[in-house]
C-alpha positions in Angstrom: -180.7 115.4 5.9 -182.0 111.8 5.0 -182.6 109.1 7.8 -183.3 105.3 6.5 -185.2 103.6 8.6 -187.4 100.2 8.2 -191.3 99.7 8.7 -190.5 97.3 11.7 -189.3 99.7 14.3 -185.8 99.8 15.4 -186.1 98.5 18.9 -174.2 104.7 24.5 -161.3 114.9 37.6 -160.6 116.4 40.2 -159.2 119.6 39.1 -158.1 119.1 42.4 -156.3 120.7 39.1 -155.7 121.9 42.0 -156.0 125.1 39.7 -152.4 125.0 39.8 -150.1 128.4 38.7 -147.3 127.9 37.3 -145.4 130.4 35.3 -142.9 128.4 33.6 -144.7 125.2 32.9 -142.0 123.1 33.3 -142.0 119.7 33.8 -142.7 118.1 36.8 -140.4 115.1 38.2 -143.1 113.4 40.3 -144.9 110.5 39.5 -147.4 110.1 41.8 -149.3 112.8 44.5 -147.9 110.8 47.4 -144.2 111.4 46.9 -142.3 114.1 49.0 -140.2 116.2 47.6 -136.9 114.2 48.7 -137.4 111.5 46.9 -138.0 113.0 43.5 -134.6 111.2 42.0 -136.7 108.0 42.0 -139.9 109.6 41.0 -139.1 108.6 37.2 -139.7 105.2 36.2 -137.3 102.7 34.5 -138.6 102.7 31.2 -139.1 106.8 31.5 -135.2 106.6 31.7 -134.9 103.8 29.1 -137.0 106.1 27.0 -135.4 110.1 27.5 -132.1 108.5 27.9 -131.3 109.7 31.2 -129.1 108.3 34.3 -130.9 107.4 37.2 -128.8 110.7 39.1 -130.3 114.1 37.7 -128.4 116.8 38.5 -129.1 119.0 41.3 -129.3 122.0 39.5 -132.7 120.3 37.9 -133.6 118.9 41.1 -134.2 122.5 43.1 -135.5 123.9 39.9 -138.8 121.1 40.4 -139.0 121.9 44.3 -139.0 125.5 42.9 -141.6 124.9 40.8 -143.6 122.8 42.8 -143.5 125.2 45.9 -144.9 128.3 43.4 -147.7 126.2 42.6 -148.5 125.7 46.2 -148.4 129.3 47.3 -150.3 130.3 44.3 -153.0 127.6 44.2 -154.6 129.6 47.6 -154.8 132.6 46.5 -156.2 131.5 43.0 -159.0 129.4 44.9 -159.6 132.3 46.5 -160.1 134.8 43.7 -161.9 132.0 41.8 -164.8 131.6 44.5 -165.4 135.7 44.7 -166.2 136.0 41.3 -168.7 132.8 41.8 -170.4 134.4 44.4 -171.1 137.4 42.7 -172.4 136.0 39.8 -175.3 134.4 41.7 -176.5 133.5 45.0 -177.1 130.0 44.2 -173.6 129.0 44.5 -174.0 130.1 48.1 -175.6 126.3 48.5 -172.8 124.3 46.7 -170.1 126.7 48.6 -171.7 126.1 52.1 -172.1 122.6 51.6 -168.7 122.2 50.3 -167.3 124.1 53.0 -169.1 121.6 55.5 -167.9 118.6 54.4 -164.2 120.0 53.9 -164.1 122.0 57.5 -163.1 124.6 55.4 -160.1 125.4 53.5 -157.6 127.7 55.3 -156.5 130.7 53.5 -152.7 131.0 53.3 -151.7 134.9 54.4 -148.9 136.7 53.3 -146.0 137.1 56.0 -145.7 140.4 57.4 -147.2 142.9 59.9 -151.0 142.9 59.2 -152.3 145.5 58.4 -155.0 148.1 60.6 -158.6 148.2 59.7 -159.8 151.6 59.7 -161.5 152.0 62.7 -158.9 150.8 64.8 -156.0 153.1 63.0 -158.4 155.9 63.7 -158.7 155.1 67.5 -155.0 154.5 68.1 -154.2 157.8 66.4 -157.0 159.5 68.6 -155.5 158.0 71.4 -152.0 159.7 70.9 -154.0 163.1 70.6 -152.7 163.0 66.6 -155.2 163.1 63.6 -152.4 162.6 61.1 -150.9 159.8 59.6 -147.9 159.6 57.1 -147.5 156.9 55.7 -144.1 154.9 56.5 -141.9 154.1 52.9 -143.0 150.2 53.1 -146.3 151.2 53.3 -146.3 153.7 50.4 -144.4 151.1 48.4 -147.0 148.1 49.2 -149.5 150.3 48.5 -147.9 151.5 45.2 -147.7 147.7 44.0 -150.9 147.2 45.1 -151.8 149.8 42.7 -150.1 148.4 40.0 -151.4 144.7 40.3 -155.0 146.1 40.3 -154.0 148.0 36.4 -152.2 144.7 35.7 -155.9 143.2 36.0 -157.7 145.5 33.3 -159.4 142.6 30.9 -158.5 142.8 27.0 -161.7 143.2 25.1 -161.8 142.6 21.5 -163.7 144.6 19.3 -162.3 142.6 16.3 -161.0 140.0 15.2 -157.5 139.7 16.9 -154.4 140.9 15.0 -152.7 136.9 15.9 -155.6 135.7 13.6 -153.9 135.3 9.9 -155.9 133.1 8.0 -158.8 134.8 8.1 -161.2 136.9 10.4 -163.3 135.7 13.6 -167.1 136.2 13.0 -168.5 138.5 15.8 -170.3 136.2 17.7 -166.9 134.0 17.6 -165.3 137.5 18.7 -167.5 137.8 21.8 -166.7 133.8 22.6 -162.9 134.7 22.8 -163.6 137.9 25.1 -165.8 135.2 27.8 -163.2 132.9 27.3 -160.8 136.1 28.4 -163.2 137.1 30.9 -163.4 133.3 32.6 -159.3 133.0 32.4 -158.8 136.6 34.1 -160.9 135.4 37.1 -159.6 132.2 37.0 -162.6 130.0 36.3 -163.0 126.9 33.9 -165.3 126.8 31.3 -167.8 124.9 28.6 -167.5 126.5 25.2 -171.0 124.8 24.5 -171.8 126.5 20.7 -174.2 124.2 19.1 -172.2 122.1 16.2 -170.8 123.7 13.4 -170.0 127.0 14.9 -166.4 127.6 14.8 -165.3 125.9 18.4 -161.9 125.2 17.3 -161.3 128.4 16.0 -162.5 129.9 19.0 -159.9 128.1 21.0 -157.1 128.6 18.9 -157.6 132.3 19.4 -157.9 132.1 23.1 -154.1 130.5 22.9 -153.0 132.9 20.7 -154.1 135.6 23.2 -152.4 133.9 26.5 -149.2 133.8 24.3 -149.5 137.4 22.6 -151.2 139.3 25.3 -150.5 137.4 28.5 -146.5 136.3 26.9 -147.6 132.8 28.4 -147.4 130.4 25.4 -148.0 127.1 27.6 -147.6 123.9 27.1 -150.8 123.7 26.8 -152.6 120.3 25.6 -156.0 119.9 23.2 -157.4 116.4 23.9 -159.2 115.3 20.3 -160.9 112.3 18.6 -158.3 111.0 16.8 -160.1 111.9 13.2 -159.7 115.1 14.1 -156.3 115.6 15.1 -154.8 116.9 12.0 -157.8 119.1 11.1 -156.6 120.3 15.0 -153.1 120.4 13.3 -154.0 122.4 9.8 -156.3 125.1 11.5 -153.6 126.2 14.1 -151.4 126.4 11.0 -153.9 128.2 9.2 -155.2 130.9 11.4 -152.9 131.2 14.1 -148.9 130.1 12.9 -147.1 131.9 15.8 -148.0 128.9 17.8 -146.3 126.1 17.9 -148.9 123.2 17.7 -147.3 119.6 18.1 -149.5 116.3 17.4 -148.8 113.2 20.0 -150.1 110.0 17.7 -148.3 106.9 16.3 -147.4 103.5 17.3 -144.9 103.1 20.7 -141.2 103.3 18.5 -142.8 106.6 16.9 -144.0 108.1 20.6 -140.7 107.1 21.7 -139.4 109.4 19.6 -141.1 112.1 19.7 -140.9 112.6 23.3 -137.9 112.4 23.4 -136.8 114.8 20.5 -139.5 117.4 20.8 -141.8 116.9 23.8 -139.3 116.7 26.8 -136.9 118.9 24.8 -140.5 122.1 25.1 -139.4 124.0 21.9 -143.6 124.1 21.1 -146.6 125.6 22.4 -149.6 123.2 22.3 -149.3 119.2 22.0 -152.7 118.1 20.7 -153.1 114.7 21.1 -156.4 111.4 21.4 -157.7 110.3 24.4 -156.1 107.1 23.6 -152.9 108.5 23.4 -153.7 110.5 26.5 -154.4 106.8 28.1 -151.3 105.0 26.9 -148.4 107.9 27.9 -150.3 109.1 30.9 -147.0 108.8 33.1 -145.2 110.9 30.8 -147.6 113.9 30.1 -148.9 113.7 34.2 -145.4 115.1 34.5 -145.9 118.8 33.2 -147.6 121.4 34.8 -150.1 122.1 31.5 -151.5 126.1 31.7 -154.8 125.0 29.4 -155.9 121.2 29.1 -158.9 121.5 26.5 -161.1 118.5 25.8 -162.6 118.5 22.5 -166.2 116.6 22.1 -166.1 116.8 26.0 -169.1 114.5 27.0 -166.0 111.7 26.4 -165.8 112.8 30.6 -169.5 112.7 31.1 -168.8 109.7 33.0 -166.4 110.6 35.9 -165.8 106.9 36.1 -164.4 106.2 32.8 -160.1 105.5 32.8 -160.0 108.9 30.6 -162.0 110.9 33.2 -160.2 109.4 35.8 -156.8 110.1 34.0 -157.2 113.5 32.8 -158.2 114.3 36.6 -154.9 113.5 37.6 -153.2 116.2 35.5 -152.0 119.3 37.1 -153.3 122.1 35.1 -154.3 126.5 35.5 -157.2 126.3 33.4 -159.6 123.6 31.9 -161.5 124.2 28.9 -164.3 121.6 27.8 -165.7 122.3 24.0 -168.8 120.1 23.4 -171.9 120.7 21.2 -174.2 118.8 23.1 -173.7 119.2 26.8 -176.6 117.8 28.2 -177.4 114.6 26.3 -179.1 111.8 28.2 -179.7 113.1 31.8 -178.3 116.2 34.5 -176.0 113.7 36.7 -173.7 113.9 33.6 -173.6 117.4 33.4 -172.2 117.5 36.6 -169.4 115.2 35.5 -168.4 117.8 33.5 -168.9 120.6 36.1 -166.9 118.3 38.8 -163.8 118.3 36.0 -164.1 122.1 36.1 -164.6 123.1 39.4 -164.2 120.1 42.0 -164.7 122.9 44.3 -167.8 124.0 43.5 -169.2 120.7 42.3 -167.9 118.6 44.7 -170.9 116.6 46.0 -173.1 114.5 43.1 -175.3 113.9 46.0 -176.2 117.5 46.6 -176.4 118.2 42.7 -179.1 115.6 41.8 -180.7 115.8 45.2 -180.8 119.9 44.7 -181.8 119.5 41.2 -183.9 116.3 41.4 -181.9 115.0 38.3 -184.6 112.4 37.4 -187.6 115.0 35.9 -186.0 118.1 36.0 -186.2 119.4 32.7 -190.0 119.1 33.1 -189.8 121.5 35.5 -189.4 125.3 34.7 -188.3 126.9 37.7 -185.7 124.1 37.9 -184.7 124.4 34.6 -184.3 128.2 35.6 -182.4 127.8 38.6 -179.8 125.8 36.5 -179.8 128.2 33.9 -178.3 130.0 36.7 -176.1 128.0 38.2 -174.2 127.5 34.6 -174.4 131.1 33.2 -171.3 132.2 34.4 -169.0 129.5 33.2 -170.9 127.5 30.4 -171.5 129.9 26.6 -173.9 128.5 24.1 -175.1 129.8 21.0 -177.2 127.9 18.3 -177.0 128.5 14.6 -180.2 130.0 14.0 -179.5 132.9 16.3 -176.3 133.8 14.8 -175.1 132.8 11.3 -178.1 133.9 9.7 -176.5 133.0 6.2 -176.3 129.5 6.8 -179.2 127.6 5.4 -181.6 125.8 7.7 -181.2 122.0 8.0 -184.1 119.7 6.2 -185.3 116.8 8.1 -186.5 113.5 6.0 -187.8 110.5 7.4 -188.4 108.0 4.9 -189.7 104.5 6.1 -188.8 101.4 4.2 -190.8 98.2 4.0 -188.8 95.0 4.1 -187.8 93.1 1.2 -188.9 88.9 1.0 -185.6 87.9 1.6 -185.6 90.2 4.7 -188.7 89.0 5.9 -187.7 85.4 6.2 -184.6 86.4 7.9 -186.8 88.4 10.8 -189.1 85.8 11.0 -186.3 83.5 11.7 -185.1 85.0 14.2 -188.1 85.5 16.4 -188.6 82.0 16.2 -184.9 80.9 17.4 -185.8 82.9 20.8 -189.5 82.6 20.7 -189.8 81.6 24.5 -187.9 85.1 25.2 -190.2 86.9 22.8 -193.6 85.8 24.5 -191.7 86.4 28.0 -192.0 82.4 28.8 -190.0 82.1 31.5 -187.4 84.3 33.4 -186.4 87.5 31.1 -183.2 87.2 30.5 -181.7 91.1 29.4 -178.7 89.9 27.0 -180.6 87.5 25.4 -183.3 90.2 24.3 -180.7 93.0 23.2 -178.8 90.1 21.4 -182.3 89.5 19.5 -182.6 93.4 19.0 -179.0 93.3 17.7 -180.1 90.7 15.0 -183.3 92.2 14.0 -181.4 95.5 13.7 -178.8 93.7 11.3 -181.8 92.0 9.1 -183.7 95.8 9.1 -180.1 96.7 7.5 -179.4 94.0 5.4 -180.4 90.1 5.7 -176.3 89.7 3.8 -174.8 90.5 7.4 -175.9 87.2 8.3 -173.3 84.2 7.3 -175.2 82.3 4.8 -177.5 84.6 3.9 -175.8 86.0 0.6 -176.3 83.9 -2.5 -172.7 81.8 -3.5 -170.3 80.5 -4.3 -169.6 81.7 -6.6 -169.8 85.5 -4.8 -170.7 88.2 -7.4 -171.8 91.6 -7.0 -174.6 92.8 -9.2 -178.5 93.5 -8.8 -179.2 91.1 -5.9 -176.8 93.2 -3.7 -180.2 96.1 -4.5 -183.4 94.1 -4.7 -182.7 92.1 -1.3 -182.8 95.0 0.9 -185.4 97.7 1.3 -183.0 100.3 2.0 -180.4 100.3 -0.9 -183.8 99.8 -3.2 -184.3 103.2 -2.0 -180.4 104.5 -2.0 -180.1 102.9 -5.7 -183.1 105.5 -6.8 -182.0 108.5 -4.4 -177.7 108.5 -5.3 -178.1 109.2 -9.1 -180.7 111.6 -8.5 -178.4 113.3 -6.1 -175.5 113.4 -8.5 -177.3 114.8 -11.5 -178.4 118.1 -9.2 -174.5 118.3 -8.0 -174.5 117.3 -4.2 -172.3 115.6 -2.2 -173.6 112.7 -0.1 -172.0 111.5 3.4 -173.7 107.8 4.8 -173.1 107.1 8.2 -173.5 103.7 9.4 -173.2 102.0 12.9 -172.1 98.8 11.8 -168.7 98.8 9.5 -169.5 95.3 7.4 -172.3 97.1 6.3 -169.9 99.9 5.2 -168.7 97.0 3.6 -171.3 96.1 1.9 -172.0 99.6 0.7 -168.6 99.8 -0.6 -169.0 97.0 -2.5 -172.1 98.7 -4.0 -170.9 102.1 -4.8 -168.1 100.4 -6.8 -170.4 98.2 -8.7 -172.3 101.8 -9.7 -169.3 103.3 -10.2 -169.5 106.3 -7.9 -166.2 108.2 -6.4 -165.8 107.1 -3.1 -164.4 107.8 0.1 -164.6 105.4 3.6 -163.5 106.3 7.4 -164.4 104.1 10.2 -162.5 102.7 13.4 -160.1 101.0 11.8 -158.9 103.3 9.6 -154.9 104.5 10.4 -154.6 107.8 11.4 -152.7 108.9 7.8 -155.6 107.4 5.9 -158.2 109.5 7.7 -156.4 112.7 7.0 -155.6 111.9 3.4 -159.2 110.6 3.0 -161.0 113.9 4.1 -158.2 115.8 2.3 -159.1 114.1 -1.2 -162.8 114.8 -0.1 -162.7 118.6 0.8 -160.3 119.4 -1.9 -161.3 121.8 -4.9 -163.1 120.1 -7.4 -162.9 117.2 -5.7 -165.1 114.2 -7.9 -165.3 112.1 -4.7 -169.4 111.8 -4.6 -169.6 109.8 -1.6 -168.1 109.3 2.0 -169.2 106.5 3.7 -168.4 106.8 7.3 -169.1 104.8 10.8 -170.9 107.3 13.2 -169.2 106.6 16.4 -165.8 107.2 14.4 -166.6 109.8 12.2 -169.5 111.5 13.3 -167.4 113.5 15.8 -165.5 116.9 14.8 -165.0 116.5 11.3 -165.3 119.3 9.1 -167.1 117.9 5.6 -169.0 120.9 4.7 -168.5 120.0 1.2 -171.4 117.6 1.1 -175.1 118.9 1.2 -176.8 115.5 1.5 -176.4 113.6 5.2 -177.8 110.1 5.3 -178.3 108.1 7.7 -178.8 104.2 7.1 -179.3 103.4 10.4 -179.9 105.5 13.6 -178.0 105.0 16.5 -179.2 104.3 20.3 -178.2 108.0 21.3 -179.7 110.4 19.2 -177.4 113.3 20.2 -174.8 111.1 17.9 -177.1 111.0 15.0 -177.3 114.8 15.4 -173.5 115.1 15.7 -173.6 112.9 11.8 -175.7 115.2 10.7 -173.5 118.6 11.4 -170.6 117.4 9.7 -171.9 118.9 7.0 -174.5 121.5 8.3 -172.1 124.5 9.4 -170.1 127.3 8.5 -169.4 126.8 5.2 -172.3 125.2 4.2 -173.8 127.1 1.0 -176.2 124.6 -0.3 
């Protein structure tokens, strides 16, 4: 992997999911948590009914089957909580601080009890039959017959374990560390706990996931709806690898402008004859009303640290939808400090994690990771719900990843163009005065666009007339550099991916690589949905002769498969590293041969 970079240095819900249960995951007619259930005929808005073509009176038929619904989700939810907090506890004792505090601030939850005549502790059966002078008891038929289900509902329990790769799985065969992701994925949904499949980049996450939903609708005849939340670049890779490796389900993508969405939830999402809708979080933003109305059995959030802050419209959103399980797939779940790792933890378990208060105070967010028995306790804390694996532990085959820094002096024209701007803002640059924060990130801003190249400033580029030829090269320190490195790269057969944070310089790239004639391809944020599938088809093909992809980091750089290319430059770095590491594993996993 290549990185660019200039002598001058370069100064980004409450599951109150209430864990819901519901069997049939049908959808549900209310709108908004504060509604009762008597006035679910106007729960729907106007345009709802505009858009399904519906009269304002539902039948009643429909009307009991919600309140149906909506009263097995409440006398599930209980026992759920329940079964999800003994498993907690026996994983460690550390949750005993987040329970206990928890339980203090809520009073405690009450635990709903089945109607009927309690039943005897031991002791006290054994003194009343002392009492009646009889050491015998037989057992009355409801007894024998709660017993008998009891019995069953305990076998009912036994966990599926995979020794293989699942017979569902068609296109292919899970690797085994892949295998022993889908059996904790199992392990969490049978003891109803959300999870962070956390597998460092390149690893096989979506494949993982697909093969948990194949196993809830093979083994556990529960084929959703369930909903995968993607970038949008990724949602027909989402698409083609449910196709691929696991047909029997019924994946549906939710994307297009308003007339197309329109449509399609009206012919095929409110209609349910599918399995999983995948969908973007802007989509997930825009129709919020509509999809807040099913009761979804997995929600799973691709490139999860999107949530990492719980005050972000997405985080709050996806909060809102009722949901059994959460799944959050991210290969970088701790990137800039610990509070937003308990964003994350707060979307799984708003039970657990219910206090960011306690969790920084506990963990003293600030310097923790320079602490080892810290860093140990959390260790614990996340074992049970949270699996990560890195590449170098288990695909062995896969080569290591190469790491070159290459420093670039300026070019003259560059030069004049930094000088120029230190002197617009030289009071702010010898901190004359009162500092003023915008007005030195604005300077940083230009001085990163001159380190890139002095053309992304108007006036800079030599014209009219415009032309494209050697003074595109020779006036930038970097692409004197890229002009040596790309025809080297060609002649020894590799592929080459650019990322870049700023799309005119994409721009200016482009106009470049044509000038040198070299096969291109180019994805950034403005790219339509249909070009960015048919430009990463045309890439990955067979034999494809596209030599280049030139792509903007915070568009492409996330959960895109391009491990056609070998060679991952960077032309500039971006303020997060962790998204500079994401760029780079685009091309470094499975798959990766060179």
């Amino acid at each position: 992997m290549s990185e660019l970079e200039p002598e001058v240095e370069d100064v980004e819900e409450t599951i109150e999911a209430d864990n819901n249960v519901n069997d049939t995951g049908s959808v549900d007619a209310e709108e908004s948590e504060g509604e009762d259930d008597g006035e679910l005929e106007d729960a729907a808005p106007e345009e709802d009914s505009m858009l399904m073509g519906q009269t304002e009176e539902e039948p009643n038929e429909l009307i009991e089957c919600f309140k149906k619904d909506d009263k097995e989700f409440d006398t599930r939810v209980e026992s759920d909580r329940s079964r999800r907090f003994d498993f907690l506890l026996q994983q460690t004792e550390i949750f005993s601080h987040f329970m206990t505090s928890g339980a203090n601030m809520k009073g405690g939850s009450p635990v709903k009890l089945k109607p009927g005549r309690p039943k005897l502790k031991k002791n006290d059966e054994k003194a009343k039959l002392s009492a009646v002078g009889d050491h015998r008891h037989r057992m009355t038929e409801q007894e024998e017959d709660e017993e008998l289900l009891s019995e069953s509902r305990k076998s009912s329990k036994i966990v599926t374990r995979f020794e293989a790769s699942p017979h569902y799985i068609v296109g292919g065969e899970l690797r085994d560390y892949q295998v022993r992701g889908l059996n904790w994925m199992i392990s969490l949904y049978e003891h109803g706990i959300n999870g962070i499949l956390a597998d460092e980049m390149g690893l096989g996450k979506t494949l993982q996931t697909i093969s948990l939903l194949g196993y809830m609708k093979h083994y556990r005849n529960t084929p959703g709806p369930h909903m995968v939340i993607v970038p949008k670049s990724t949602l027909a890779n989402w698409r083609n690898e449910f196709e691929r490796w696991c047909p029997s389900i019924r994946a549906v993508c939710l994307i297009g402008d308003q007339a197309t969405r329109n449509a399609f939830i009206r012919d095929i999402l409110m209609p349910g004859e599918w399995d999983v809708c995948i969908t973007s979080y802007e989509m997930i933003i825009r129709e919020k009303s509509t999809l807040k109305k099913f009761n979804w059995r997995y929600i799973v959030i691709d490139e999860a640290h999107r949530i990492k802050n719980e005050k972000s419209k997405l985080s709050e959103i996806v909060r809102e939808f009722k949901s059994t399980n959460r799944l959050l797939l991210t290969g970088t779940p701790l990137q800039n400090n610990l509070h937003e790792l308990w964003a994350l933890l707060n979307f799984l378990l708003p039970d657990v994690f219910n206090s960011s208060e306690d969790f920084d105070a506990w963990f003293n967010t600030n310097n923790c990771l320079g602490d080892t028995s810290l860093v140990e306790r959390l260790h614990a804390v996340l074992r049970p719900f949270l699996l990560r694996r890195l590449k170098s532990e288990v695909e062995k085959k896969l080569p290591p990843k190469k790491e070159i820094k290459i420093y670039v002096g300026l070019s003259k024209m560059q030069r004049e163009w930094y000088t120029k701007v230190l002197m617009k803002d030289i009071d702010v640059v010898n901190g004359a005065g009162k500092v003023d924060k915008m007005r030195l990130l604005n300077i940083l801003m230009q001085l990163r666009k001159c380190c890139n190249h002095p053309y992304l400033f108007d006036g800079a580029e030599p014209g009219p007339p415009y032309t494209t030829d050697e003074h595109l090269v020779y006036n930038c320190g970097k692409i004197v550099i890229l002009d040596k490195l790309l025809p080297k790269l060609q002649e020894q057969g590799s592929r080459v991916l650019i990322f870049s944070q700023m799309t005119r310089m994409l721009d200016i790239l482009e106009d470049y690589v044509i000038w040198r004639g070299f096969k291109y391809c180019r994805l950034d944020g403005q790219t339509p949905h249909e070009d960015r599938e048919r430009q990463i088809n045309d890439f990955n093909k067979p034999n494809s002769d596209k030599f280049i992809f030139m792509l903007s980091t915070r568009a492409g750089g996330l959960g895109i498969n391009l491990a056609t290319a070998d060679i991952v430059i960077l032309f500039d770095s971006d303020w997060n590293p962790q998204v500079d590491l994401q760029a780079m594993d685009r091309a470094h996993r499975i798959g990766q041969t060179k």
